[in-house]
N, C-alpha and C positions, 0 to 999 in steps of 0.2 A: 791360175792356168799359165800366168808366165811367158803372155802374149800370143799366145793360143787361142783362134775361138772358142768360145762356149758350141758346147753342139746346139741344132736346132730347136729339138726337145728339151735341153735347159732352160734357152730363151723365154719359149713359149710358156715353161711351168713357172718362170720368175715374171714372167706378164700379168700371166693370172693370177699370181699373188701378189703381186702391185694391184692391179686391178680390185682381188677383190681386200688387200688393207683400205683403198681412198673410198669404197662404199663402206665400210667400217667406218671410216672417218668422217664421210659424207651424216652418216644415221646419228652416230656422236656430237656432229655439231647441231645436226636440227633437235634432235635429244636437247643439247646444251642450250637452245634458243628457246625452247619452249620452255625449261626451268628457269629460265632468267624473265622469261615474258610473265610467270608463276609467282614468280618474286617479286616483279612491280607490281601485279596487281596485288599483293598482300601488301605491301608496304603504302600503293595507294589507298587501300582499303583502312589500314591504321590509322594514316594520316587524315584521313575523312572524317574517323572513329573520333580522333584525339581534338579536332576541331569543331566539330557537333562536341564534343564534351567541355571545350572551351567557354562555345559561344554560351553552354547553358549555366557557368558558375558565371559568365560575362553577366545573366539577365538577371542570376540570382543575387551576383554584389550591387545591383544599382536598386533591386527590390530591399534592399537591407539599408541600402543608405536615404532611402525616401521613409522608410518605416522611420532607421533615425532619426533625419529630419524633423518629421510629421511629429514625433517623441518629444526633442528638442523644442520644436517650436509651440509646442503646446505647454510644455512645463515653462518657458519662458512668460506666454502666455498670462498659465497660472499663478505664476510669480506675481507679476506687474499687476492682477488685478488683487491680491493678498497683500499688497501693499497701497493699493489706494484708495 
């Protein structure tokens, strides 16, 4: 416009379509929070998953190393009295 107002009626129709882009953008970002809020709890929920799955080969290698032990110590055992 070349330092001409805008008429009154343009203002008002570029108000309202500011207005209604930042509610567009307002609903976008709570949209965007609520996917992200969707995401941790899946990613907490893995990590939950993956540490209960940890702890249970954690109870099953000390159940393998008593078994061998108990193995060990008993063929040693059996040794020492096959020999005396």
């Amino acid at each position: 416009m070349d330092g001409q107002m805008a008429p009154k009626g343009k203002k008002n129709d570029d108000k309202a379509e500011c207005e209604q882009r930042w509610l567009l953008l307002e609903e976008r970002q709570t949209r965007l929070i609520a996917d992200v809020s969707d995401i941790k709890r899946a990613v907490n929920f893995l990590i939950k998953g993956f540490e209960n799955h940890l702890e249970h080969h954690r109870k099953l290698a000390w159940a393998l190393l008593f078994t061998a032990l108990s193995a060990l110590s008993t063929l040693i055992v059996s040794l020492i009295l096959k020999f005396v």
